[in-house]
MOPAC internal coordinates of N, CA, C and O (Angstrom, degrees):
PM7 1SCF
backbone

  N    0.0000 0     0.00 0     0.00 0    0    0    0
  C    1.4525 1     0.00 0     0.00 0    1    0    0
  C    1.5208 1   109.40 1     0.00 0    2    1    0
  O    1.2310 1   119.16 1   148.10 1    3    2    1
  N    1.4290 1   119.21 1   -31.90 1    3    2    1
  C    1.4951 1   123.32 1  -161.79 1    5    3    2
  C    1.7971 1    73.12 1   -77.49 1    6    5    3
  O    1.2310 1   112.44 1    65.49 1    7    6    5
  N    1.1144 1   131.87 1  -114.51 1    7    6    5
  C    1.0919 1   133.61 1  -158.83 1    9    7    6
  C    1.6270 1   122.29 1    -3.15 1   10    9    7
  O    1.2310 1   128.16 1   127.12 1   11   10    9
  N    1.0155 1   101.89 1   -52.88 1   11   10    9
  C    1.7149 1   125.75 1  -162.17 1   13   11   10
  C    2.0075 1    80.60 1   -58.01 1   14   13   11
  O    1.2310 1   121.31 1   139.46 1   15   14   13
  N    1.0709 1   115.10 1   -40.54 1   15   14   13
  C    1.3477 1   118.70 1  -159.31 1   17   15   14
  C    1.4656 1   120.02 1   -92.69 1   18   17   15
  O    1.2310 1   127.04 1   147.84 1   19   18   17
  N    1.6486 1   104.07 1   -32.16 1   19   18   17
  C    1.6289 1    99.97 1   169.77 1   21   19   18
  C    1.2879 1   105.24 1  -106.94 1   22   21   19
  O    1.2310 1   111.98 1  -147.09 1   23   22   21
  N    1.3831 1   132.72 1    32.91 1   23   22   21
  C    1.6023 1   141.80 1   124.99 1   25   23   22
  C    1.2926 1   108.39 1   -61.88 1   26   25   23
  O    1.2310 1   127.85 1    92.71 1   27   26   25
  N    1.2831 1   102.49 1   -87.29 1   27   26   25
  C    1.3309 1   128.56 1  -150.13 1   29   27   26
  C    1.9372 1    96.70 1   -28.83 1   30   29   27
  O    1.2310 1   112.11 1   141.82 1   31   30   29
  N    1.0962 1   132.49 1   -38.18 1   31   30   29
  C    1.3486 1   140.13 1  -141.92 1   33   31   30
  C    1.3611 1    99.19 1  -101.95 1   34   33   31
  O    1.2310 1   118.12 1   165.61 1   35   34   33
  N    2.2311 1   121.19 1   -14.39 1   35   34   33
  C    1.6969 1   120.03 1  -169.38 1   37   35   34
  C    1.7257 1    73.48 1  -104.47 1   38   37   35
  O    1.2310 1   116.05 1   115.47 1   39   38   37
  N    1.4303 1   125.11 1   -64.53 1   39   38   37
  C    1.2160 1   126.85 1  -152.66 1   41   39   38
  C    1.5095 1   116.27 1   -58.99 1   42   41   39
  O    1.2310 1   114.93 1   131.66 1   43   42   41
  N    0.9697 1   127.22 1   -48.34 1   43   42   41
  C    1.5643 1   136.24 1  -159.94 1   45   43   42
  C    1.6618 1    99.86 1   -68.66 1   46   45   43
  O    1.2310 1   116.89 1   140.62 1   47   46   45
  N    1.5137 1   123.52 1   -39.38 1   47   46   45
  C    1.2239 1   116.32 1  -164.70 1   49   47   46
  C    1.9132 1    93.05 1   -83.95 1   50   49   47
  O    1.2310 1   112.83 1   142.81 1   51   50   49
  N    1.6024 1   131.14 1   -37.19 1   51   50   49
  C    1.3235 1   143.51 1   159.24 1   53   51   50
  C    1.7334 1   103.99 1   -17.28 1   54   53   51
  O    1.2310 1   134.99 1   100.00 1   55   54   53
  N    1.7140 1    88.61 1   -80.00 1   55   54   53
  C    1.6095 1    98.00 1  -174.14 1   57   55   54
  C    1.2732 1   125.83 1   -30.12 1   58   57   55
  O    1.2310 1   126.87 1   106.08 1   59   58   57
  N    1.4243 1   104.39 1   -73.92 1   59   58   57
  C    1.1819 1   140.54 1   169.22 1   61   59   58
  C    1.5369 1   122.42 1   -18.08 1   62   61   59
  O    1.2310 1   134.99 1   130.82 1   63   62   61
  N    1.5615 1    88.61 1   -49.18 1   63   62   61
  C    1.6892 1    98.76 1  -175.70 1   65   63   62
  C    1.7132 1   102.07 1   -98.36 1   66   65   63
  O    1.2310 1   113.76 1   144.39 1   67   66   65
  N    1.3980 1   129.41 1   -35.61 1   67   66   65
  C    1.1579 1   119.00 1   171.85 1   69   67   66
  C    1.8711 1   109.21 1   -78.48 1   70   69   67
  O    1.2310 1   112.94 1  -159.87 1   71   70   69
  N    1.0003 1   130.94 1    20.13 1   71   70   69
  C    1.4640 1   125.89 1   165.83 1   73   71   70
  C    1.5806 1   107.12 1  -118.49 1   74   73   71
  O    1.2310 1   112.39 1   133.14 1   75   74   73
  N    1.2490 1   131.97 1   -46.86 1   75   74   73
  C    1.4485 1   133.12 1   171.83 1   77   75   74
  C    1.4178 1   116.14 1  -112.32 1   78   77   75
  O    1.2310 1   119.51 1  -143.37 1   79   78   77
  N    1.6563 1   118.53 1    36.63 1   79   78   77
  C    1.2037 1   102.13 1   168.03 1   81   79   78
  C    1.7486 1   137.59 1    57.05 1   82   81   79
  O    1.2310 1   117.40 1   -18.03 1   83   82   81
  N    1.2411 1   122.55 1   161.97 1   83   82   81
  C    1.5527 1   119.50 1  -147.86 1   85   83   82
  C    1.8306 1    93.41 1  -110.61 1   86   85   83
  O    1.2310 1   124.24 1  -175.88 1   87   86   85
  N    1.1826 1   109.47 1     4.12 1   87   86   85
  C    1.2850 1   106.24 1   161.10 1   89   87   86
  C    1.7461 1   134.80 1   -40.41 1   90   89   87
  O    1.2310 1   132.91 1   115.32 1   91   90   89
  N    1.7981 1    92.65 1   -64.68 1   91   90   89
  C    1.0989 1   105.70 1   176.29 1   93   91   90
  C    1.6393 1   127.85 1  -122.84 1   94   93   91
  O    1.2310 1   135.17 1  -171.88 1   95   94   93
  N    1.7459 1    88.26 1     8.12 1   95   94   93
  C    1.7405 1   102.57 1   160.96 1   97   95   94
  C    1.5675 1   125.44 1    12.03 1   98   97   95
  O    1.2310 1   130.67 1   113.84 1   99   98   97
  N    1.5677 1    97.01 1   -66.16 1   99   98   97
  C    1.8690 1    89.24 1  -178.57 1  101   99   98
  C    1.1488 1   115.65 1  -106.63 1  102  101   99
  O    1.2310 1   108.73 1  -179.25 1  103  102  101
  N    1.3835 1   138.70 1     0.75 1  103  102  101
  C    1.3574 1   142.67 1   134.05 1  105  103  102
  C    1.6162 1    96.05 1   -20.15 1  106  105  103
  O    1.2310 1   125.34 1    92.67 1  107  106  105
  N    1.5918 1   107.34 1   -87.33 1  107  106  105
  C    1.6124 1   128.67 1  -152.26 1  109  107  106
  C    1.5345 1   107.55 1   -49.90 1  110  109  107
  O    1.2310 1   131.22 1   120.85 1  111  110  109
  N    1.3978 1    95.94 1   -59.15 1  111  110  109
  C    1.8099 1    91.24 1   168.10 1  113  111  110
  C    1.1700 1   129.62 1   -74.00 1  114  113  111
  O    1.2310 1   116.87 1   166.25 1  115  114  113
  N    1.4431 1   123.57 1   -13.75 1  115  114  113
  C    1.0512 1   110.36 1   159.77 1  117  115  114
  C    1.5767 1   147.74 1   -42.28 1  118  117  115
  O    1.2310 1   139.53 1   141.59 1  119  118  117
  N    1.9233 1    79.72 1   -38.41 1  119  118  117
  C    1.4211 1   117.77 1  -165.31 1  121  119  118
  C    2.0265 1    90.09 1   -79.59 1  122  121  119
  O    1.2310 1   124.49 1   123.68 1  123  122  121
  N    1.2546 1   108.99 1   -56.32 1  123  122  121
  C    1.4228 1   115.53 1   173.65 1  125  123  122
  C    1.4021 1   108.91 1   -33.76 1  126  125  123
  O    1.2310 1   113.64 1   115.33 1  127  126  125
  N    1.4444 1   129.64 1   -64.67 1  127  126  125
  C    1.1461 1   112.81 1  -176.18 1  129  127  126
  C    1.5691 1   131.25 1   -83.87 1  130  129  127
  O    1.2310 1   125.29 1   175.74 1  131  130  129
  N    1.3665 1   107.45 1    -4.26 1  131  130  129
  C    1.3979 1   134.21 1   180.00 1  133  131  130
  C    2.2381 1    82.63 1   -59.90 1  134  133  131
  O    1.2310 1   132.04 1   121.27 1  135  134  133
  N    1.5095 1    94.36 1   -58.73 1  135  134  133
  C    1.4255 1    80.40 1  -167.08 1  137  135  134
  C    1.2000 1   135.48 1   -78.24 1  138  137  135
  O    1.2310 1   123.03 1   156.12 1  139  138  137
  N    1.5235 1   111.80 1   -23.88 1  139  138  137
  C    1.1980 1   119.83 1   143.54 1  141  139  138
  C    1.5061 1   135.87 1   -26.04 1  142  141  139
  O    1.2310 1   127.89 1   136.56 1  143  142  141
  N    1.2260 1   102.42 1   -43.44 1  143  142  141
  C    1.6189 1   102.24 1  -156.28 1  145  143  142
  C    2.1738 1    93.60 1  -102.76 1  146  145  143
  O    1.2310 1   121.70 1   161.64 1  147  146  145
  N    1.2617 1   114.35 1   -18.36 1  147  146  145
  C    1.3928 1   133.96 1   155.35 1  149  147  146
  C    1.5140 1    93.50 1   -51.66 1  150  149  147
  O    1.2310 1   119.59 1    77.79 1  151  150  149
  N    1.2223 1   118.40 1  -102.21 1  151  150  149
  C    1.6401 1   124.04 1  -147.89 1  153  151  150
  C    1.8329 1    95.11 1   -56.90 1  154  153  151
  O    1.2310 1   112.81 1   149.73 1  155  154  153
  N    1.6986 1   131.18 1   -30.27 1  155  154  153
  C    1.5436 1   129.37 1   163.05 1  157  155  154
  C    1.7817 1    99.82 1   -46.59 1  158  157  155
  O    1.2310 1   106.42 1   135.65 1  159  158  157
  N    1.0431 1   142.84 1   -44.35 1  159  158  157
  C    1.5861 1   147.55 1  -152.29 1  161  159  158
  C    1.9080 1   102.38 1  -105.60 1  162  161  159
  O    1.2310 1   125.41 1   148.07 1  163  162  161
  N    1.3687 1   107.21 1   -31.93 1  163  162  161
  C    1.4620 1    90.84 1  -175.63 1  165  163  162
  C    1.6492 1   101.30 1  -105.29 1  166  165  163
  O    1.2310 1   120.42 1   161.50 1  167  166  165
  N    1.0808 1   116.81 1   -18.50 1  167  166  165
  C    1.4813 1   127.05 1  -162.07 1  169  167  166
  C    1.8858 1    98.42 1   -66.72 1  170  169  167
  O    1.2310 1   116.44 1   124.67 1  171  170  169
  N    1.2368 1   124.37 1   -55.33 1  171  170  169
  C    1.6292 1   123.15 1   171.15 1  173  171  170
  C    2.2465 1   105.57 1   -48.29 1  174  173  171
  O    1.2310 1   120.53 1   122.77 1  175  174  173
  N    1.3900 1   116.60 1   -57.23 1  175  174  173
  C    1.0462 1    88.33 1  -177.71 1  177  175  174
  C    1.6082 1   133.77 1   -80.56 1  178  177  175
  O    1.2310 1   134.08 1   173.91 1  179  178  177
  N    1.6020 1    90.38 1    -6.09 1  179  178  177
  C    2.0016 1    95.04 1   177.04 1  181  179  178
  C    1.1536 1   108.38 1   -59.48 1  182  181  179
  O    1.2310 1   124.73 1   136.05 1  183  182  181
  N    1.7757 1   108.53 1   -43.95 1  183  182  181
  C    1.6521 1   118.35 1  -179.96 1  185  183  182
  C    1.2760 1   102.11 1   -55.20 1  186  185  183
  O    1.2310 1   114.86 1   125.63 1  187  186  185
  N    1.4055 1   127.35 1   -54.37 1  187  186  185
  C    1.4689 1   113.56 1  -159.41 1  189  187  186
  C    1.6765 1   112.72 1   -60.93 1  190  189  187
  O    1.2310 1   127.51 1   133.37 1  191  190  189
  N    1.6083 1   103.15 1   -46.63 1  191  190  189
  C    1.1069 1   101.80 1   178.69 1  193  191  190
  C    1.3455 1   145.02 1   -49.05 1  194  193  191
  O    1.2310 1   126.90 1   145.99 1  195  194  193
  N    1.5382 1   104.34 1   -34.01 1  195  194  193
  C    1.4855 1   128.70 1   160.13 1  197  195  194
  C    1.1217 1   134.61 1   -27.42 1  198  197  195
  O    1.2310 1   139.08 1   130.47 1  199  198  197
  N    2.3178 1    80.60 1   -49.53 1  199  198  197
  C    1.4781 1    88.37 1  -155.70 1  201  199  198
  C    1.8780 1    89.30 1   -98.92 1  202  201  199
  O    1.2310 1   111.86 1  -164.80 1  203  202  201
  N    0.9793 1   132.94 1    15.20 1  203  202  201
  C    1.5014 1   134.99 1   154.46 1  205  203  202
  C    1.4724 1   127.40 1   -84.61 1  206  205  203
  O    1.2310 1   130.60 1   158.27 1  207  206  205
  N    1.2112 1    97.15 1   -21.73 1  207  206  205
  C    1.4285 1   105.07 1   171.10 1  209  207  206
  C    1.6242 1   122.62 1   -79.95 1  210  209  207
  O    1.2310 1   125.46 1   129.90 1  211  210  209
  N    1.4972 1   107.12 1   -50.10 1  211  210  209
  C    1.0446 1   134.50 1   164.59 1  213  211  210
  C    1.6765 1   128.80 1   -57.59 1  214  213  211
  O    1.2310 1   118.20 1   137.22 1  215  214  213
  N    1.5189 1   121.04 1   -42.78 1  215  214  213
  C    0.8870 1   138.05 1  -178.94 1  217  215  214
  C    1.6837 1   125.61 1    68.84 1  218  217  215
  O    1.2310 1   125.08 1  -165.74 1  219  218  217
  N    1.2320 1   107.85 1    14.26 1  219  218  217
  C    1.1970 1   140.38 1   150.79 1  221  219  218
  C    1.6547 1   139.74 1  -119.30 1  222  221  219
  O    1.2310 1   118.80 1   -22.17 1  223  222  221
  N    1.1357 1   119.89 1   157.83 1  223  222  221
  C    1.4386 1   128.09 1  -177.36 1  225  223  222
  C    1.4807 1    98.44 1   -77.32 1  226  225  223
  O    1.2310 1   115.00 1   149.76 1  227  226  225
  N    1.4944 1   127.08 1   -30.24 1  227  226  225
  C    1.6390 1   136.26 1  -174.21 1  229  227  226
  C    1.6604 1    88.40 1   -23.99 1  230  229  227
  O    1.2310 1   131.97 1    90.55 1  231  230  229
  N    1.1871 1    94.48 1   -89.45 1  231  230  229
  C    1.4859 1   122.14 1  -139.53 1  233  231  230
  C    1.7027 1    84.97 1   -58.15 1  234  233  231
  O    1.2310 1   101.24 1    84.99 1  235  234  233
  N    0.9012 1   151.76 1   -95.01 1  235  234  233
  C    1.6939 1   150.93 1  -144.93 1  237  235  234
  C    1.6598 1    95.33 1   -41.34 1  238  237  235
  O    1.2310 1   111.96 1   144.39 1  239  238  237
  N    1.3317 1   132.77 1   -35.61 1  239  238  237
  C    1.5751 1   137.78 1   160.12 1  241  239  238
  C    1.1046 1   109.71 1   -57.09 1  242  241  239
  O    1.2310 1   111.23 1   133.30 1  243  242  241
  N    1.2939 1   134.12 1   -46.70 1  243  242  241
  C    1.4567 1   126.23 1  -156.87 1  245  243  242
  C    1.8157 1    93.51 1   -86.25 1  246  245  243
  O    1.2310 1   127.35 1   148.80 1  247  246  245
  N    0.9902 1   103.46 1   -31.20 1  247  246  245
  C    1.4702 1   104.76 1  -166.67 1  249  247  246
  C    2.1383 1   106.67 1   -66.76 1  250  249  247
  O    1.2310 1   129.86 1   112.49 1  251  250  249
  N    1.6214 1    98.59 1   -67.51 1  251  250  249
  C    1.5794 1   105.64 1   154.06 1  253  251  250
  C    1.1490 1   111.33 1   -28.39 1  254  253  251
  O    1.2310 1   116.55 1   102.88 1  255  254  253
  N    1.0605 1   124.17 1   -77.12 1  255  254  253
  C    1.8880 1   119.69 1  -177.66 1  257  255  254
  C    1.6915 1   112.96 1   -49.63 1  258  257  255
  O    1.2310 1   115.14 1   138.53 1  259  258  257
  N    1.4003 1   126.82 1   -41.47 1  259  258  257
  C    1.1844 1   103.64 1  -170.17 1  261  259  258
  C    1.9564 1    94.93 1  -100.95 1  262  261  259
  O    1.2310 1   122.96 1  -144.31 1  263  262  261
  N    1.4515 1   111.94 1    35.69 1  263  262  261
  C    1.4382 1   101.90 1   176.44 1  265  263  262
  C    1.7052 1    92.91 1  -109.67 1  266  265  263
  O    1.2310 1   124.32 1   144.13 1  267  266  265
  N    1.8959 1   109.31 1   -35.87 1  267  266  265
  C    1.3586 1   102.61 1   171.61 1  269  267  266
  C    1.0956 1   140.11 1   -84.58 1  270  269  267
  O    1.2310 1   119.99 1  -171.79 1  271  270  269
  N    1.5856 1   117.62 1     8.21 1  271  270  269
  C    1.3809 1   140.93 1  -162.00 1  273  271  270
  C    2.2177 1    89.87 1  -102.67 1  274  273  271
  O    1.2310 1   125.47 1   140.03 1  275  274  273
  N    1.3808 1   107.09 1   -39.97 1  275  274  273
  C    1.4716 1    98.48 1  -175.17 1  277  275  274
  C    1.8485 1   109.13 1   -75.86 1  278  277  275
  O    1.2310 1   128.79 1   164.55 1  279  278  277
  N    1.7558 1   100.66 1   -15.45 1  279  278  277
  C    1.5831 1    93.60 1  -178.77 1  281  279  278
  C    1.4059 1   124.24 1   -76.33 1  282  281  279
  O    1.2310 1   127.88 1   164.79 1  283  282  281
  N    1.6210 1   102.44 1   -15.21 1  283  282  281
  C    1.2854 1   119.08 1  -149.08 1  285  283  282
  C    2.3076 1    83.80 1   -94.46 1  286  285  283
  O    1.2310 1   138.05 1   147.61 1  287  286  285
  N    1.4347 1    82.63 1   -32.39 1  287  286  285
  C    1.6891 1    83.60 1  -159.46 1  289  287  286
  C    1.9137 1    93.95 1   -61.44 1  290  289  287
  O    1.2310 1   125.41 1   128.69 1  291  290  289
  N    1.4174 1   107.21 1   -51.31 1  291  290  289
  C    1.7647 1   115.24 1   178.16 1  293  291  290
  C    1.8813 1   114.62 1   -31.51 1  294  293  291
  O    1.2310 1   130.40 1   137.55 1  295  294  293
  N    1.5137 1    97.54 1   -42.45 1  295  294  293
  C    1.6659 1   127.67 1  -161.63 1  297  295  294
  C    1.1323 1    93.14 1   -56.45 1  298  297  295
  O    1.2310 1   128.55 1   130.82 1  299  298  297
  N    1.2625 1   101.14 1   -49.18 1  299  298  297
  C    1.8159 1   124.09 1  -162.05 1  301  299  298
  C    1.7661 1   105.15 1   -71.39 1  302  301  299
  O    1.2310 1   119.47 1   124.87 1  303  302  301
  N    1.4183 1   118.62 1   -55.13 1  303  302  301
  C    1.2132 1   119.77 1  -165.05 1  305  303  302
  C    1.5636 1   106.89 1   -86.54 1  306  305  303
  O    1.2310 1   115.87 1   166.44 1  307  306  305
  N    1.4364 1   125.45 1   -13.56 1  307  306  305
  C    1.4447 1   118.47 1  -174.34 1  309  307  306
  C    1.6247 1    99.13 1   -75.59 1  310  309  307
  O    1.2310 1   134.47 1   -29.78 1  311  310  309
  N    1.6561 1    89.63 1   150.22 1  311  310  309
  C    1.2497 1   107.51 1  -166.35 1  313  311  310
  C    1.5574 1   101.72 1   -85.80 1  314  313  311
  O    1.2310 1   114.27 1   -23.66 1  315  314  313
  N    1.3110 1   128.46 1   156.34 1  315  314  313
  C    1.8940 1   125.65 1   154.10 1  317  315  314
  C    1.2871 1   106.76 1   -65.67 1  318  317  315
  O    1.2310 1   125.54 1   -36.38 1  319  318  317
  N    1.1735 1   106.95 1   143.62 1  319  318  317
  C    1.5426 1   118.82 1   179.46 1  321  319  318
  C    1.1921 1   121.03 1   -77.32 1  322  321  319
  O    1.2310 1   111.40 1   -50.85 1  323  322  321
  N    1.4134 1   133.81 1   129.15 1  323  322  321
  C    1.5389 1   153.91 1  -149.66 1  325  323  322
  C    1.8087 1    81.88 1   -36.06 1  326  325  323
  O    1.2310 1   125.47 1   -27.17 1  327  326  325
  N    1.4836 1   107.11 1   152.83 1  327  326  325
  C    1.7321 1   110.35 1   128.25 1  329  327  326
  C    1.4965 1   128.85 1   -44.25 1  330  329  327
  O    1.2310 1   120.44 1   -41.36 1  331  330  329
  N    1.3790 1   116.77 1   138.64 1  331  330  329
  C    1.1675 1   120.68 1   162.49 1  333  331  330
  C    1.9714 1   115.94 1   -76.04 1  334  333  331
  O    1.2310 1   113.98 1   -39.39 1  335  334  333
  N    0.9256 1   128.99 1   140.61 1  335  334  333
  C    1.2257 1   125.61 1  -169.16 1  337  335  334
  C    1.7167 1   112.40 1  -111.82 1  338  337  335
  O    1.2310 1   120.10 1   180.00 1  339  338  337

C-alpha cells in the first residue's frame, strides 16, 4: 500500500502529461482522480452489495479480479506516445 501510494502521486501526474501533453494537464488529471476517488467511494458498497445478494464473498472477488485483470490487460496493450520531434 505504502508504495502503491507514494507512486501513485510522482507517476500519474508523469503519465498523464507525457501521453496527452501539457495542454490540458489538469483537465486530464483531474478527470483521473475524479475517477479514482469515484470507484474508492462506490467500489466498498458494490462489493458489499454483491456480496448480499450473492451470499458469498465469491462473487465481489471474482468481480475485483476480473475488473483488475482488464486494467492490467489495457496497461499491457497501450501504446508509448509518439516522439516529440
Amino acid at each position: 500500500i505504502g508504495w502503491n501510494y507514494g507512486s501513485m502521486f510522482t507517476l500519474f501526474p508523469a503519465t498523464c502529461l507525457q501521453y496527452f501533453g501539457p495542454t490540458a494537464q489538469g483537465s486530464n488529471y483531474g478527470l483521473l482522480f475524479s475517477a479514482w476517488g469515484l470507484a474508492g467511494f462506490a467500489g466498498p458498497y458494490v462489493g458489499g452489495w454483491l456480496k448480499d445478494t450473492s451470499g458469498t464473498y465469491y462473487v465481489p472477488f471474482i468481480v475485483g479480479a476480473v475488473v483488475v485483470a482488464v486494467s492490467v490487460l489495457i496497461s499491457i496493450t497501450m501504446k508509448p506516445p509518439a516522439p516529440k520531434s
